[in-house]
C-alpha positions as CSV (number, residue, x, y, z in Angstrom):
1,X,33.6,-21.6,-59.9
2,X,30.3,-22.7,-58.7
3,X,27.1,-20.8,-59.4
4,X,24.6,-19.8,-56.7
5,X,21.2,-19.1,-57.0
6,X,19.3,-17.3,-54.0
7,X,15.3,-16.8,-54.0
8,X,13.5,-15.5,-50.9
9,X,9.6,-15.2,-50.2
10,X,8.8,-12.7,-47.9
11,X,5.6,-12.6,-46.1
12,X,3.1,-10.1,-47.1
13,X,3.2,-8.3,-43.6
14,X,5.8,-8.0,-40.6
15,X,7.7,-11.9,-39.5
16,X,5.7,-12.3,-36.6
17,X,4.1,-16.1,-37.6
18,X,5.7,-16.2,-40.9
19,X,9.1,-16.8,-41.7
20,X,11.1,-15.0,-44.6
21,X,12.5,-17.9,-46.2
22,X,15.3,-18.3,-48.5
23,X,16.0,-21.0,-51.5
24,X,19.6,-22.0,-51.8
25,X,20.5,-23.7,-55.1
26,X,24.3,-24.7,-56.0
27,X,25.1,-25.1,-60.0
28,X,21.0,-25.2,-60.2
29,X,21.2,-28.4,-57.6
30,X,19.3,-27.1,-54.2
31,X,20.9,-27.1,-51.1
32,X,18.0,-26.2,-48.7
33,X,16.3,-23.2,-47.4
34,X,16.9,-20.8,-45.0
35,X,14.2,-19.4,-42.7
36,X,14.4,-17.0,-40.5
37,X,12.2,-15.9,-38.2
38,X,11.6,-13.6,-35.2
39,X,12.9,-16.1,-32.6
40,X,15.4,-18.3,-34.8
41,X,17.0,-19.1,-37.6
42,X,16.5,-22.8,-39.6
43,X,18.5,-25.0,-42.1
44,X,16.4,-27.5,-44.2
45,X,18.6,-29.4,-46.1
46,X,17.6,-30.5,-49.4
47,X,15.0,-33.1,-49.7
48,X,14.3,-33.1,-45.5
49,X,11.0,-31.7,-44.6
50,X,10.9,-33.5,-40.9
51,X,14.3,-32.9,-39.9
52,X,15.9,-28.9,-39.5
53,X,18.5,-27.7,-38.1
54,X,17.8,-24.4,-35.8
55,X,19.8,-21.9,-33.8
56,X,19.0,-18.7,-31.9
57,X,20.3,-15.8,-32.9
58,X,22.7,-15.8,-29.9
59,X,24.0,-19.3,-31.5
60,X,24.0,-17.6,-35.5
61,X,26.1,-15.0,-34.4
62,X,28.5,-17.1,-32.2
63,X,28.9,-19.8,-34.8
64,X,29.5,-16.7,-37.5
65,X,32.2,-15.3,-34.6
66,X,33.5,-18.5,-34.3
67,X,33.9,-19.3,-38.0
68,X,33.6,-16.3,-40.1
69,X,35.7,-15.3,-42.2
70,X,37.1,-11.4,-41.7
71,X,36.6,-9.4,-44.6
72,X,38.0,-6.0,-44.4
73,X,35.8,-3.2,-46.3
């Protein structure tokens, strides 16, 4: 089974220009980052620092909706 790695920064006071942001490494090989933010949420894929991928939170929740798997607690 694959190992995951998750480190976050957090800014030092609330996310209002800052984003929280999120290091995503597979098997120690980085996937991207995840930021999120007040008004969005961004992927940056490994090795891309021009090119993100960015939905709203209306989108985040609609794509988790839409492909999400139920977990029952």
């Amino acid at each position: 089974m694959a190992k995951h790695e998750i480190s976050m920064y957090q800014p030092p006071e609330d996310v209002i220009r800052s984003d929280v942001k999120f290091s995503i490494r597979r098997d120690g090989s980085k996937l991207g980052e995840l930021h999120i933010s007040k008004g969005n949420v961004e992927w940056w894929p490994k090795g891309n620092k021009k090119k993100k991928k960015r939905l709203t939170w209306l989108q985040f929740a609609a794509l988790f909706e839409e492909h999400g798997r139920e977990i029952q607690q």
